[in-house]
C-alpha positions in Angstrom: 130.9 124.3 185.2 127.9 123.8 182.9 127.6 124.1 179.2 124.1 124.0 177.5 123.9 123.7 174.0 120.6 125.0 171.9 120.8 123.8 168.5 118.5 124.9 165.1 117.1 122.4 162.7 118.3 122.6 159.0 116.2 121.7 155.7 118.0 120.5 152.9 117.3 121.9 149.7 119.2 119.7 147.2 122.9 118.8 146.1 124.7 120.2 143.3 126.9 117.9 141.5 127.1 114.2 142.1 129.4 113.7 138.9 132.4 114.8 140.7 134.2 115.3 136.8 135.4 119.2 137.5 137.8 118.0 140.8 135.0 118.5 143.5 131.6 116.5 144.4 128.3 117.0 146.1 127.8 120.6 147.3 124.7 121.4 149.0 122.1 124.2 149.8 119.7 124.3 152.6 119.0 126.8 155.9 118.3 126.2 159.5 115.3 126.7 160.8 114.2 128.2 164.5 112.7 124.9 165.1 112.4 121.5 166.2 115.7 121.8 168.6 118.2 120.1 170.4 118.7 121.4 173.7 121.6 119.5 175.6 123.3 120.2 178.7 126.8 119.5 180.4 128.3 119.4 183.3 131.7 118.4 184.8 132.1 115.4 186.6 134.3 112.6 187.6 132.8 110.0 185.1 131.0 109.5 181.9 127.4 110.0 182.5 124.5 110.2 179.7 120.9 110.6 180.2 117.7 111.5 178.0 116.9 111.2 174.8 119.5 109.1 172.2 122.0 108.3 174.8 124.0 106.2 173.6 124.5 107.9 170.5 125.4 110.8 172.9 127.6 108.4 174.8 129.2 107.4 172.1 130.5 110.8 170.4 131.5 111.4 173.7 133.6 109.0 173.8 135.4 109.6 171.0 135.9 112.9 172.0 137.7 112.1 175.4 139.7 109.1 174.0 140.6 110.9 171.2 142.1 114.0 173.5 143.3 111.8 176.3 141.2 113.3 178.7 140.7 112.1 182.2 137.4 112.2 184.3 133.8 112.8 182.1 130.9 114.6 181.9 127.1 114.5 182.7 125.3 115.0 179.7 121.7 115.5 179.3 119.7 115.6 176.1 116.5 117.9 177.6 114.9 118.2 174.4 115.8 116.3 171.1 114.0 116.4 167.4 112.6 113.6 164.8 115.4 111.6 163.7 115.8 110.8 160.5 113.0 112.7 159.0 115.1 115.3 156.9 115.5 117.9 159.8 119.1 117.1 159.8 119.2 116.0 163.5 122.1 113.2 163.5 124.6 116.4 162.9 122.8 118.3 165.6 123.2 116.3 168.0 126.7 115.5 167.6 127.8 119.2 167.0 125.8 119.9 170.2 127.5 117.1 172.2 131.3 117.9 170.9 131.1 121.9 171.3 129.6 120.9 175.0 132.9 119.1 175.6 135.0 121.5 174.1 133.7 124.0 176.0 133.8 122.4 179.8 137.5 120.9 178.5 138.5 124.0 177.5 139.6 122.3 173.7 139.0 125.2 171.5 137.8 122.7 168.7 135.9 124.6 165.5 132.3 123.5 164.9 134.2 122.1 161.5 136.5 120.0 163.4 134.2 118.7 166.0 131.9 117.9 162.5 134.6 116.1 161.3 136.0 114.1 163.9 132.8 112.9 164.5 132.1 111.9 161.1 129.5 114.7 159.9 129.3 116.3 156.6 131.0 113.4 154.6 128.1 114.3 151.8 127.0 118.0 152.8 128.1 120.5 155.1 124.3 122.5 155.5 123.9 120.6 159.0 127.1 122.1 159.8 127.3 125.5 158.9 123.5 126.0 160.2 124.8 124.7 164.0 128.0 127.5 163.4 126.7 130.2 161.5 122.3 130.1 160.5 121.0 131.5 158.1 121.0 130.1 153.8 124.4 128.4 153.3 125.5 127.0 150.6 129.1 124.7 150.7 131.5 124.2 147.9 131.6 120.4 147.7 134.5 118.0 148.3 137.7 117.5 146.4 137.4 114.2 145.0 141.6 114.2 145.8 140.7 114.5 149.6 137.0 114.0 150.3 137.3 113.7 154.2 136.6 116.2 156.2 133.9 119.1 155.8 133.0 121.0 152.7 133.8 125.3 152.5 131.1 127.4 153.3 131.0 129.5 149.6 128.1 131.7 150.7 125.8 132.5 153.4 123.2 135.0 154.0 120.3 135.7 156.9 117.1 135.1 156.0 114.4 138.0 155.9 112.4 138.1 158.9 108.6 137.3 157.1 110.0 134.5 155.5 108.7 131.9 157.3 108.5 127.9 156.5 105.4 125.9 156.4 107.1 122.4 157.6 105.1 118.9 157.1 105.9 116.2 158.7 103.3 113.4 157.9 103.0 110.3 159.4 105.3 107.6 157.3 108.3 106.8 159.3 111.9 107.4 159.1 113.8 108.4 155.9 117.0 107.0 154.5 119.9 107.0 157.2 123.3 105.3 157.5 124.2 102.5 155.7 120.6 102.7 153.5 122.0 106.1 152.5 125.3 104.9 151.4 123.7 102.3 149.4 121.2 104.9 148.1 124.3 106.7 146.9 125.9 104.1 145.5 123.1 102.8 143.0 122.0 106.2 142.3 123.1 107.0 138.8 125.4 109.5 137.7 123.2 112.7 136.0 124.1 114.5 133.1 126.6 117.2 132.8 123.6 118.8 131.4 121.1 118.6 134.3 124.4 119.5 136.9 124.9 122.7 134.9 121.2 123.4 135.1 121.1 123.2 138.8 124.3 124.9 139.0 122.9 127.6 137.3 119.6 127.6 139.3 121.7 128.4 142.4 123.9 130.6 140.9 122.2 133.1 139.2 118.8 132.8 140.7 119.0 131.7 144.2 121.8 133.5 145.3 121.0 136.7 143.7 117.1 136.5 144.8 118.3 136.2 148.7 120.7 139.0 148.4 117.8 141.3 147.1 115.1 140.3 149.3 113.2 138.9 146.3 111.0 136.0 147.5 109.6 135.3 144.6 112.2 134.6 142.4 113.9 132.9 145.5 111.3 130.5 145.9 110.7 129.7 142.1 114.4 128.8 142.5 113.9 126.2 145.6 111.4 124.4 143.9 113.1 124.3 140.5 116.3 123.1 142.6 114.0 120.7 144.2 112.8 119.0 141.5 115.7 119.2 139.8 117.5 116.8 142.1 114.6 114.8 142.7 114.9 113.8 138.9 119.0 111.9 139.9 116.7 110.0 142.6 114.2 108.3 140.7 115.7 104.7 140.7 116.4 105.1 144.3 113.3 106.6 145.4 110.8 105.1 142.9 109.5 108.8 141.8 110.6 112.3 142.8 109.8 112.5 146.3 110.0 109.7 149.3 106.6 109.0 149.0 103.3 109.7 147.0 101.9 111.5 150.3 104.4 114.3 150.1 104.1 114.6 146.5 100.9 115.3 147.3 101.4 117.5 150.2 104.1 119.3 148.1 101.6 119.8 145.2 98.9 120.9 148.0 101.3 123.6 149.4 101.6 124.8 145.2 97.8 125.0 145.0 97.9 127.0 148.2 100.4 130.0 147.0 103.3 129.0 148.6 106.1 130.6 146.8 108.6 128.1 146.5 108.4 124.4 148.0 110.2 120.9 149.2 111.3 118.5 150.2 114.0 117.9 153.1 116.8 115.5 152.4 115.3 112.1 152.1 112.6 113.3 153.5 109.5 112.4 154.8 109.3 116.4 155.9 108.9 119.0 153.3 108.1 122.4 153.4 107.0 125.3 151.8 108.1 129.5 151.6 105.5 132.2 152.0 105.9 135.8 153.6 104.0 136.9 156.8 102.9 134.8 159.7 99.1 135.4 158.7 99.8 133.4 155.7 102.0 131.3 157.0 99.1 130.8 160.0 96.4 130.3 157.2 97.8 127.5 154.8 99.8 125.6 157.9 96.3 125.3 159.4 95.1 123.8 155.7 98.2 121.6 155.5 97.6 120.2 159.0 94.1 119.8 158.3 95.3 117.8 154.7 97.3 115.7 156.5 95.2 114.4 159.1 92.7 113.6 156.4 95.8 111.0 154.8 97.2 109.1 158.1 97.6 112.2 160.1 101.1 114.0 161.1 102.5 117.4 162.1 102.4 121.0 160.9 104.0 123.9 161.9 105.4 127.2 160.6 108.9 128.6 161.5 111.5 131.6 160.2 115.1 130.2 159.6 117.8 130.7 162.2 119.8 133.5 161.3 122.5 132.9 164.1 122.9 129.2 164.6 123.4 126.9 167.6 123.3 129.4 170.9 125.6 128.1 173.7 125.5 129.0 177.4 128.4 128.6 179.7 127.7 128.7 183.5 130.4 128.4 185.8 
């Protein structure tokens, strides 16, 4: 039997709260994207075997995964294509979503995507990576109880993305964002924003984001990503040193404005960020301006992409 495993990308568009006073924290808003992918394959066999790109980490959800289940023999796993790590492309959940619904699939252990997530220790903070491997499309989870904050966030609404809508995606050359234990700490220090800034955003997604994507308006949708964007970026000033990761993507993010984009970005800790225009001419045009930005500043990557609308695609061969 062999199980291959295709997973999207995700961008992060921002968290909600971080006050955690009305019962529930976090809660986050982002969409998966066609591309960069995962693409991982599995086959049975009579031992643990892991090859390719991030093995170990592979390895070592696998692991966990047959010790927690008892299960006797192993797998072959192959990573055959993997993303940037640790650039805001969400790829640490990816990959481990990929690997556990791989397993669950050639051991026959009829695990969720949310339970796989969670036994692997995803979506502590946001459950966007998540619900982009189950489902695509705009999510946008409900947060965690601060009485039990284990274990993934609900999915509170979810819509496919229009077709034109396409991403302009920048990934400049700067290295890796915050991960791990430098995100925990980033968390920690960050300071707890105003009830009045929380109800803003809250707002922002409620009445404007939500509603925009439901109509097909693109215009107000993307007026209310980069309201929602910079509205976030305002709790991670101490931790960041300014809005974004990095004066470059300011600068990028600003570039994309100057262009037309409709709405704009940036990813998680970034350094990616992105911007929202309709029609692949456009998109075409200003990624070809982006790239050539970039490579003026240090160089990096540009490319253009619609969101996944159906999330991770998974192929059983037996």
């Amino acid at each position: 039997m062999e199980v291959v495993v295709k997973t999207p990308a995700r961008l992060h568009f921002g968290i909600i709260d971080m006050r955690g006073d009305l019962g529930r924290i976090y809660g986050s808003v982002g969409v998966a994207i066609d591309r960069p992918n995962i693409i991982l394959r599995a086959r049975s066999s009579g031992e643990l075997r892991v090859s390719g790109s991030r093995a170990e980490r592979v390895r070592g959800y696998a692991e966990a995964l047959l010790r927690d289940f008892s299960l006797e023999g192993g797998a072959e796993i192959k990573v055959l294509r993997d993303m940037p790590e640790h650039v805001g492309f969400g790829s640490g959940t990816q990959l481990a979503l990929a690997t556990g619904s791989a397993l669950s699939k050639l051991f026959d252990l009829g695990l969720t995507v949310e339970e796989i997530s969670e036994r692997l220790g995803r979506g502590r903070r946001s459950g966007v990576g998540t619900y982009a491997f189950k489902v695509g499309g705009f999510v946008v989870d409900g947060g965690h109880s601060t009485k039990n904050p284990q274990g993934v966030p609900p999915l509170i609404f979810r819509s496919e993305v229009p077709e034109d809508w396409l991403f302009i995606v920048g990934l400049p050359r700067l290295g890796r964002g915050v991960s791990g234990g430098s995100e925990r700490e980033a968390f920690r220090r960050v300071p707890k924003p105003s009830p009045e800034l929380v109800g803003e955003v809250s707002r922002v997604v409620l009445l404007k984001m939500i509603p925009s994507i439901i109509e097909g308006d693109i215009e107000a949708f993307g007026e209310a990503m980069t309201t929602l964007d910079f509205k976030f970026g305002e709790c991670w000033m101490t931790v960041q040193g300014g809005r974004f990761s990095h004066p470059l993507v300011e600068a990028g993010i600003n570039f994309l404005l100057e262009e037309g984009v409709h709405g704009v970005g940036q990813s998680s800790w970034g350094p990616v960020f992105y911007g929202l225009v309709e029609g692949e001419g456009r998109a075409r045009k200003i990624s070809g301006r982006l790239q050539e930005f970039l490579e003026e500043r240090g160089g990096g990557e540009v490319f253009y992409t619609r969101a996944n609308n159906h999330g991770a695609e998974i192929t059983v061969r037996r």
